[in-house]
LOTOR-464886 format. One record per residue: residue in three letters; x, y, z of N, C-alpha, C, CB in turn. Coordinates in steps of 0.2 Angstrom, whole numbers, plus 5000, padded with zeros to 4 digits. Each point is the difference from the previous one (the first is absolute). Glycine has a CB too. Example, Ala and Ser with C-alpha at 12.3 -4.5 7.8 and 13.67 -1.06 7.14 Angstrom:
! LOTOR-464886
ALA506649725039499650065000500450065000499149945006 SER500750114990500450065001499650055003500649974990 
END
This chain:
! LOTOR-464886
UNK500449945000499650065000500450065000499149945006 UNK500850114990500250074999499750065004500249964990 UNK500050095011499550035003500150084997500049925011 UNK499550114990500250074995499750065004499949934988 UNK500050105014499950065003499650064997501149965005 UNK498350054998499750054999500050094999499749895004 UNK500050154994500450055000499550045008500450014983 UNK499549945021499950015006500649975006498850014995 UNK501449965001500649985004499849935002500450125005 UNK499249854992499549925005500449954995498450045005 UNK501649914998500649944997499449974997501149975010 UNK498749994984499449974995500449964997499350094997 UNK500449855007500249924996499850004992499649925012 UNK501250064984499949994994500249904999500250154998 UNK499349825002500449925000499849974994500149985012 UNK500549984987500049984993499549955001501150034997 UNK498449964997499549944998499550055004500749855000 UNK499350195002499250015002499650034993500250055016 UNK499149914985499550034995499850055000499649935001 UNK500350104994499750075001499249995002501050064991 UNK498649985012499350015001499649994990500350115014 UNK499449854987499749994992499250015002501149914993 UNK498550095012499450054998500050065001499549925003 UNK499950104996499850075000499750035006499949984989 UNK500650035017499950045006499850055001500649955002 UNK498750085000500050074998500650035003498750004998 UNK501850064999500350045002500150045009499850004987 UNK500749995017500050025005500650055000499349895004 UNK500750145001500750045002500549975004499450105001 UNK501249874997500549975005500250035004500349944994 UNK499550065014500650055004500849965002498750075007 UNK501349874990500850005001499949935006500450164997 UNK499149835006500049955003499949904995499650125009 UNK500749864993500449934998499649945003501250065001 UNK498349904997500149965004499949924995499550105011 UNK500749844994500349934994499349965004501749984999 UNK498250014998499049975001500349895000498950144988 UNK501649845015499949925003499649974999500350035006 UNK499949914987499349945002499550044997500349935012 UNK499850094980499550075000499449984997500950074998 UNK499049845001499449984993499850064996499449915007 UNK500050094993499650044995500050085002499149884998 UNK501150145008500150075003499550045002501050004994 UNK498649965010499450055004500550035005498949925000 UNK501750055003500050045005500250084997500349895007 UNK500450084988500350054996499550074999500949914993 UNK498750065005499750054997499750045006499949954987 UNK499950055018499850045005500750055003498949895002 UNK501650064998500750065000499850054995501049915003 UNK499050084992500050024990499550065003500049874988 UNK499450135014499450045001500350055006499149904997 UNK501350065008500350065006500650044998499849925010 UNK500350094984500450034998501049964999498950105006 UNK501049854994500849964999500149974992499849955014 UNK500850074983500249954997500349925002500150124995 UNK499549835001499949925003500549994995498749975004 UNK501549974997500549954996499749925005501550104995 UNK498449875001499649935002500749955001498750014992 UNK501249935010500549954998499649935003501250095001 UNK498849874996499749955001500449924996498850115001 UNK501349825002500649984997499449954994501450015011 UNK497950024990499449964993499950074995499149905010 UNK501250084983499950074997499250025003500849984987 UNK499050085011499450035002499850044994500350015012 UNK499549964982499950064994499450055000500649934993 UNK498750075014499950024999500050095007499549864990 UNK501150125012500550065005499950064997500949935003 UNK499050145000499850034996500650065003498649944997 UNK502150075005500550025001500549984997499550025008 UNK501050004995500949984998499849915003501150155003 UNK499349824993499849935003500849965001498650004992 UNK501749975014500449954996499849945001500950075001 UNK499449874996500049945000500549965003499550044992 UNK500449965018500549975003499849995006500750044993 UNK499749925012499749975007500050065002500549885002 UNK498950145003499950065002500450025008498849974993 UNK501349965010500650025007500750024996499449895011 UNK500850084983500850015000499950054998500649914998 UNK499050144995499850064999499950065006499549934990 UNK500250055015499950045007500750015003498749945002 UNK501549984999500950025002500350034999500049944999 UNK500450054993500450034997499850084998500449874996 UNK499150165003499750074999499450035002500549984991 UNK499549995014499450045004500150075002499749885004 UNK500750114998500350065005500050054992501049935014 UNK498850084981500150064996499450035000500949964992 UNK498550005011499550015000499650065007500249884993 UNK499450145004499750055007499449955004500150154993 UNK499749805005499549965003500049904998499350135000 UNK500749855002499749934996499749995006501049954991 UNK498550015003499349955001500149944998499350095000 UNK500649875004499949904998499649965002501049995001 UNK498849984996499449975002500249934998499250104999 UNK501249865006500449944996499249935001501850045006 UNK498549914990499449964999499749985007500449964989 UNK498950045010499549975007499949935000499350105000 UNK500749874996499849955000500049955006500050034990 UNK500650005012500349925008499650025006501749994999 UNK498150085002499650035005499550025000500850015003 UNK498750004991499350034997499749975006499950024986 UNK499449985017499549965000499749974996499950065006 UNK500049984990499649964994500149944996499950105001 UNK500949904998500349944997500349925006500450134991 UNK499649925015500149955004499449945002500850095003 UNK498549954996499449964999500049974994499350075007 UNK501049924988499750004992500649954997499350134997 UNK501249895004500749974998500349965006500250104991 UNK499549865015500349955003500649954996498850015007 UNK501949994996500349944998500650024995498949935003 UNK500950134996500550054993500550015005499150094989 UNK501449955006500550035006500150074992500949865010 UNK499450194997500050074995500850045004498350024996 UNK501950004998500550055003499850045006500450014989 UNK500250005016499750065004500750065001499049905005 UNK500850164991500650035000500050065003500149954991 UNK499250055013500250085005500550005003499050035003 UNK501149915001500750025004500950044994499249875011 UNK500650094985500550004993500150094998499349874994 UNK500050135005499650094999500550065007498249944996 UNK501350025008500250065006500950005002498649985008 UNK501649994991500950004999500150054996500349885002 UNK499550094992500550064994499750074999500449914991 UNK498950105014499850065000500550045004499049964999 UNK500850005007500650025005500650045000499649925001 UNK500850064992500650004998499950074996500549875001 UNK499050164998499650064993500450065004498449954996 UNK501450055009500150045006499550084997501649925004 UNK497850064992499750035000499149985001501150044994 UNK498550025006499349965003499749944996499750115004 UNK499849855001500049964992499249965006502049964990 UNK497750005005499549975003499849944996499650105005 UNK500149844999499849954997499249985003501449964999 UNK498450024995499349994998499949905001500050154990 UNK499449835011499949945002499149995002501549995005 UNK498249974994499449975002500049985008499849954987 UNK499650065015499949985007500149935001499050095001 UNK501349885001500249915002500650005007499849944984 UNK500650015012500549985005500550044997499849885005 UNK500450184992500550014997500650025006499250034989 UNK501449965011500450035004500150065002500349924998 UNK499450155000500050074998499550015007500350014985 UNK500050075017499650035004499450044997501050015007 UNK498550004997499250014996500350085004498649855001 UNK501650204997500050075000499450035000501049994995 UNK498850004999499550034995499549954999500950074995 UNK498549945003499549964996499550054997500149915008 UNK499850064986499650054997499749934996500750145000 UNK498449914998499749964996499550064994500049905011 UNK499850074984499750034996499450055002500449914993 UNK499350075011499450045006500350085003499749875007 UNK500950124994500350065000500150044997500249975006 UNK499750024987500250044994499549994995501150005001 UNK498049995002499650014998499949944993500150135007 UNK500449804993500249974994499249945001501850025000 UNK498249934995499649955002500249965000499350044997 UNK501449945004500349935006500050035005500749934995 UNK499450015009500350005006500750005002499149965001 UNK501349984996500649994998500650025005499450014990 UNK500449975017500650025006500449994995499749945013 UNK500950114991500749984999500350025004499950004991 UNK500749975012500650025006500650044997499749905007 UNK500550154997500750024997500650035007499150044986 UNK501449935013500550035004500550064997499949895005 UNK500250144999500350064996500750015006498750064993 UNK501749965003500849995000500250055001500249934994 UNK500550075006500650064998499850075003500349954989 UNK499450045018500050055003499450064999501149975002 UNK498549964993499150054997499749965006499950044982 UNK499550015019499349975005499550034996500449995012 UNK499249964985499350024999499350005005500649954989 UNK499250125013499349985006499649964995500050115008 UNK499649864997499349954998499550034998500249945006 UNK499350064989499450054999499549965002500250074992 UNK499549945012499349995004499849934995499550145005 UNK500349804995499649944998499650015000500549955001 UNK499050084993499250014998499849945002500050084991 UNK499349915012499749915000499950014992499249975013 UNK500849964986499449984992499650014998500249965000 UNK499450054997499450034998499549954997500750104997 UNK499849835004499449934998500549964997498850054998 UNK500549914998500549934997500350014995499549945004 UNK501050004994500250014994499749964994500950045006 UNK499150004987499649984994500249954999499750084996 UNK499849865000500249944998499549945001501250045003 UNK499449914993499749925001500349985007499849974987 UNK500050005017500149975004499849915001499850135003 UNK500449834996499549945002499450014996500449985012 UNK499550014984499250024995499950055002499449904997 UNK500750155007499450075001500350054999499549965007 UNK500150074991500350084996499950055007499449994984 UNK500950045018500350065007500150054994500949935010 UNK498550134991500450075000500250045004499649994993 UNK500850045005500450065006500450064996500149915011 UNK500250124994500350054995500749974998499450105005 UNK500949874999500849984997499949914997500850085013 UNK499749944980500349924999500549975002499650024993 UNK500449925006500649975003500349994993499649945013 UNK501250094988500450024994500749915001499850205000 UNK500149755000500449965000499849944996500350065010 UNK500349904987499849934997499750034995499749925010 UNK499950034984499949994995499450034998500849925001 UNK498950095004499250034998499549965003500350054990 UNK499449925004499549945006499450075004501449895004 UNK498350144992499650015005500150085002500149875005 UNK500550174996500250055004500150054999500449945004 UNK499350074988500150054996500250014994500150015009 UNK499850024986500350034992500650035001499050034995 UNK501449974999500550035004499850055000500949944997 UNK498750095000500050074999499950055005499849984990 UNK499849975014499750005007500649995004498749954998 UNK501950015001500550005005500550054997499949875003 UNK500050184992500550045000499550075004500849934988 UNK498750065011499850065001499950005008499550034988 UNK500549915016500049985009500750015001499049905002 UNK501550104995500850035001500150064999500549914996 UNK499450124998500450064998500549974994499850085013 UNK500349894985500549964996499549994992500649925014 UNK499850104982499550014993500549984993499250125007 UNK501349894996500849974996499849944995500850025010 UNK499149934995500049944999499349965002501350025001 UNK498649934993499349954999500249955002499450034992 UNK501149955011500349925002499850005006501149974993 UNK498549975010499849995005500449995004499349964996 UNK501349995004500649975005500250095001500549844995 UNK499550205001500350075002499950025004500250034994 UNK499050005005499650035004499949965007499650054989 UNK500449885013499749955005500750025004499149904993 UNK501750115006500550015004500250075001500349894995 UNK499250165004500550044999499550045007500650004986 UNK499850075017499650045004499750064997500749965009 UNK498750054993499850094998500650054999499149985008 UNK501150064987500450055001499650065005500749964987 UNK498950035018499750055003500349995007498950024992 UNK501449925010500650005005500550045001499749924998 UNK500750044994500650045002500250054997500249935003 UNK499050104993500150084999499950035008499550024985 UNK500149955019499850045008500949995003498349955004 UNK501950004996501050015001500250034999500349954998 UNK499750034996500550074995500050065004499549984988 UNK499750055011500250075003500050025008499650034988 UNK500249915017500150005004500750025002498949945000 UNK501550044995500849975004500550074994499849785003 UNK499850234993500450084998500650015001499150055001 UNK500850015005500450015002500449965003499450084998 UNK500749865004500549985000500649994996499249965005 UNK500350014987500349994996500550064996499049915001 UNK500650164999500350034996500650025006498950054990 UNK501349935017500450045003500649955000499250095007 UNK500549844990500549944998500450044994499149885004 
END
């Protein structure tokens, strides 16, 4: 990796093999903040940074063509390792599957990587802020933060836990109750409510169009994308919660 310098004086990761952004993002103002979006899939999270005002670069070691930033194509802890620290934030969200709930009821007898502890080392070493994202279960990560689509007026629910690093603290916003059930098939019976459940193959749970518009996510019509990813209305609330951290990084 190269690095090249702004005419602000801010250090801007130039690395070789990154993608360039190939959709059409509506235009934003860069203020110069940096952040490497970890384990990036399809980039719900990215793009809620993208919305707080950050230039994103993804990295993910499963191409991702339908990424809608700087993208690279590489293990996401040795990428966090070796160049994290050029970054004003990183976000990871390493795989769930060893500690989801969800998978632990459904997938009995599998075995799955488990790489937060992997994650929270080479963050560690960034020696800049940084936060990891993870499903409610047994994951080995501290529950800092929780947030759900209820709080940002979305139509999932979609808990998610997040720990936050490098000497950033995110306060908690108040956990709205739910407003009812969620839409769908069930066991032969049709449930309406205001939220869908956005995971798995469908079956019941929604159009996609219905799952993009219950995310905020509009990029992408691949199910498995949409079913893994998070609201970008998370971690655009980050983003700019943690700002001024970032710009004094």
């Amino acid at each position: 990796m190269q690095t090249q310098i702004n005419g602000q004086g801010r250090a801007v990761a130039s690395i070789p093999g990154v993608r360039p952004a190939h959709r059409n993002i509506p235009p934003r103002r860069w203020n110069g903040r940096l952040l490497l979006d970890g384990f990036c899939c399809a980039g719900g999270a990215g793009m809620g940074y993208h919305l707080a005002g950050y230039r994103v670069v993804g990295v993910d070691i499963a191409d991702q063509p339908n990424y809608p930033f700087e993208f690279i194509h590489g293990d996401a802890v040795e990428v966090i390792a070796e160049y994290g620290h050029l970054f004003d934030l990183v976000h990871t969200s390493p795989p769930c599957q060893d500690g989801c709930t969800l998978t632990a009821g459904t997938n009995q007898g599998r075995t799955y990587p488990q790489l937060i502890p992997a994650t929270r080392t080479a963050l560690e070493t960034t020696g800049r802020p940084w936060v990891m994202e993870n499903p409610p279960g047994r994951a080995p990560m501290r529950r800092d933060l929780q947030l759900c689509g209820e709080m940002f007026g979305l139509s999932v629910i979609r808990h998610r836990n997040f720990e936050p690093g490098g000497g950033m603290t995110v306060d908690q916003p108040p956990h709205v109750p739910h407003r009812g059930r969620v839409a769908g098939m069930r066991h032969g019976q049709w449930f309406t409510g205001p939220y869908f459940a956005v995971y798995g193959q469908g079956g019941g749970k929604g159009t996609v169009a219905q799952w993009q518009d219950a995310m905020g996510i509009h990029w992408t019509t691949a199910r498995r994308e949409l079913a893994e990813a998070i609201p970008p209305a998370y971690t655009r609330w980050i983003g700019r919660a943690v700002a001024h951290l970032t710009r004094a990084a």
